[in-house]
Structures are given as structure tokens and as C-alpha cells.
N, C-alpha and C positions, 0 to 999 in steps of 0.2 A: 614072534612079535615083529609086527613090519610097520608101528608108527611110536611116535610119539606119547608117552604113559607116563600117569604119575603114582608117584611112589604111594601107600597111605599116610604118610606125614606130609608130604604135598600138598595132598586131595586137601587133610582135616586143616591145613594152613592155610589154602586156598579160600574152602569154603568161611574159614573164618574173616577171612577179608572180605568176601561176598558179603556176607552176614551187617560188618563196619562201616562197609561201605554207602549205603541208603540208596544205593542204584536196584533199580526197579529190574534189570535185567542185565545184569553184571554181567561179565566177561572177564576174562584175566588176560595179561599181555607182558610176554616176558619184554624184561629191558634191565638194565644194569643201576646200579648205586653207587653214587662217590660224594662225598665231602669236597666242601670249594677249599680250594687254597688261596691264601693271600699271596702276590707280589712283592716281594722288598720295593724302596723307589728306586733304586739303580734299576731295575729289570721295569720298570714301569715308565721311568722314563726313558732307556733305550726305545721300548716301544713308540713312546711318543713323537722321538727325534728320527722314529724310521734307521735304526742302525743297521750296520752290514749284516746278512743272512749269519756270517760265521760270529759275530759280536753276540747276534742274540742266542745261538747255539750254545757259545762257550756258558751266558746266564744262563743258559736253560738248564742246562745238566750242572751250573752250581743250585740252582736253585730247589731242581730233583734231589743231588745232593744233602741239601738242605731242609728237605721236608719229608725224603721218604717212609722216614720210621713212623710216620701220621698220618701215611697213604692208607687208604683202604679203597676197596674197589668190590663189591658184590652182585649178583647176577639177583632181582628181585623180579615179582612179578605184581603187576601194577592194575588196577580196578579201576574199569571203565564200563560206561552204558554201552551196549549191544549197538545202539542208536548212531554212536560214534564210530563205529566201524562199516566200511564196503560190506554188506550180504556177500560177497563173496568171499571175504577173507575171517568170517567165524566161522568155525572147528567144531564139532564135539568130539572131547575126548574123555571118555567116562562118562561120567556127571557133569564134568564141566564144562563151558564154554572159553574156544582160545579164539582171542584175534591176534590171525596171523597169515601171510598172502600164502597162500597152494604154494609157490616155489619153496617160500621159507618153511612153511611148515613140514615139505618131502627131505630138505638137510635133517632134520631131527628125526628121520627113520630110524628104530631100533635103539632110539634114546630113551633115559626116563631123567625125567625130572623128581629131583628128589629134597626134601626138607630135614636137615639137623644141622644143630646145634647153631642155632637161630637165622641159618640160612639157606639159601637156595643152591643145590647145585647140579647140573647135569653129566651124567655117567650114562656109558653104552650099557645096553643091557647081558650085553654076552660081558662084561666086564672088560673088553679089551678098548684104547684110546679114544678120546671123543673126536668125532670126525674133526679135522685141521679148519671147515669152515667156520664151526659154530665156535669152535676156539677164537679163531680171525672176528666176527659178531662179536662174543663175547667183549673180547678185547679193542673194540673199536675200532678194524682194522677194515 
């Protein structure tokens, strides 16, 4: 295997979203999911008054602190027209269509993308660590 592959709970997920989606020529496009967090006003108004780099640091990690057991963070794949992407940067892969540029899509060599337990996750396919880039992607890094 030398690209990118998805799983059959992928695929039957995918296509279900193609299916929901009313795009005439769907495309799927990995990108990530999170919930907003609100600001306490301390941390809202530090922002406002421009406070020291190390002031907003200290709110930042009370405020991480403060929310993380309500963090979620998932890797989703999102449904768009064909239309909306560069011709150069849709894929097939299987059945599907991916948008995604040639560089980003040669990091996910030997990956598969795979669907349970109501979410998206990416695994190598020899089973061994997922390359450190797509982790850094993943991660918004």
C-alpha cells in the first residue's frame, strides 16, 4: 500500500455524508472538530486591556485548567462541491473523491483513514505510529 485508503466504515461514512449533503459532486476534506469555549471576564478583559504576554499565559492555562474535562477535539471529514476546490488538488481514492493538495495528500502515504465508534481516525497501515506530521495537522500545529 503506498497512499492513502479508507477503511469500509470510512467509505460507508463518507458516502453517507455525500448522500446528506445535496452537492451535486461531492468531495470529502479531512479537517478537525472542536466545541467553542467561553472566556471567564477576567481572561476577556486581560485581552481587552492588552495585558503582559506572561498575564495572559498565567489565564490561559487557568483557564485550560478550567475547561478541559469539556475539551473535545476530533479529526472529521467535511463535504464540499468538487467546484470548490483547485482541479489540482481532488484525489480519487477508491470511490471517493478527496480534496487535498499533492504535498498534503503524499504525508498520508501508507495511512488509512478509518471510522468507529462515531469517529474518524487515522492509523498506518502496517500498524506501526502515525507519521509526526499528520499528528502536527492533526493537532494544529
Amino acid at each position: 500500500m503506498s497512499h492513502l485508503v479508507f477503511s469500509e466504515a470510512a467509505q460507508a461514512k463518507i458516502l453517507e455524508l455525500f448522500r446528506d449533503s445535496g452537492e451535486s459532486s461531492p468531495v470529502a476534506q479531512l479537517g478537525t472538530r472542536s466545541q467553542a469555549v467561553t472566556l471567564d471576564d477576567e481572561f476577556r478583559e486581560a485581552l481587552k486591556t492588552q495585558a503582559s504576554s506572561e498575564d495572559l499565559a498565567a489565564l490561559g492555562r487557568r483557564e485550560f485548567e478550567r475547561q478541559k474535562s469539556g475539551l473535545s477535539f476530533a479529526l472529521w471529514v467535511f463535504v464540499l462541491d468538487e467546484s470548490d476546490c483547485l482541479p489540482r488538488d481532488v484525489q480519487t481514492v477508491g470511490r471517493l473523491r478527496l480534496c487535498m493538495p499533492s504535498p498534503l495528500f503524499e504525508i498520508f502515504d501508507n495511512h488509512v483513514l478509518d471510522f468507529r465508534r462515531g469517529q474518524f481516525a487515522i492509523t498506518r497501515s502496517d500498524g506501526s505510529a502515525v507519521d509526526p506530521r499528520i499528528q502536527s495537522l492533526l493537532n494544529g500545529r
